[in-house]
C-alpha positions as CSV (number, residue, x, y, z in Angstrom):
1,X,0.0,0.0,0.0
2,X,1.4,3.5,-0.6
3,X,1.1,6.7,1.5
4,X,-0.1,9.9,1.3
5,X,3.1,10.9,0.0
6,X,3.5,8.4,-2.8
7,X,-0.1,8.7,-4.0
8,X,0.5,12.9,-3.8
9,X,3.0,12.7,-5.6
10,X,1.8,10.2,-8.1
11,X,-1.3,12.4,-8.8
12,X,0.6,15.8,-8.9
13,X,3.1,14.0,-11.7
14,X,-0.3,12.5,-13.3
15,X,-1.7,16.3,-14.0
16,X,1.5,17.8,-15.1
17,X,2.0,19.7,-12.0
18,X,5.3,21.0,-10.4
19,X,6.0,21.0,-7.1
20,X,6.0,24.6,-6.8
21,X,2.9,24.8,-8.0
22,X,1.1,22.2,-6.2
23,X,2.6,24.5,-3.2
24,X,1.1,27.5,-4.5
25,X,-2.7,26.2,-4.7
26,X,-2.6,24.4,-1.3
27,X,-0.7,27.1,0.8
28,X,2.6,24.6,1.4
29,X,5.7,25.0,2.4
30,X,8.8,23.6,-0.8
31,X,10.1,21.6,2.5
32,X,6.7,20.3,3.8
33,X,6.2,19.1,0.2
34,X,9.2,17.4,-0.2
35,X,9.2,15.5,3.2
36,X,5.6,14.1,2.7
37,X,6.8,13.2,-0.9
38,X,9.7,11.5,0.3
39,X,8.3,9.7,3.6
40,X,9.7,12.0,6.1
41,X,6.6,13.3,7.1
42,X,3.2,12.7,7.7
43,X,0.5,14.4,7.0
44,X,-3.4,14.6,9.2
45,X,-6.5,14.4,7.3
46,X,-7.5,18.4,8.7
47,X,-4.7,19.1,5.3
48,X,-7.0,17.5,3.2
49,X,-5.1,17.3,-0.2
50,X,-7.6,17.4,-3.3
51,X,-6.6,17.8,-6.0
């Protein structure tokens, strides 16, 4: 099963999004981003990424 990371960034590669600007429409921080991309963070539901 994958994480919230993996299937974040899985979608946001899907719709031809870059990181900066899946930052930029859901108020995140580069860092944040990256850590919850990369496993190094997890994220509650209150974030609610849709997208």
């Amino acid at each position: 099963m994958s994480n919230v990371g993996e299937r974040s960034k899985e979608r946001r590669r899907g719709i031809g999004w870059t990181s900066d600007q899946l930052c930029a429409k859901a108020g995140l921080s580069k860092c944040f981003l990256s850590e919850l991309e990369n496993g190094q963070r997890s994220v509650s539901a209150a974030y609610g990424l849709d997208f």
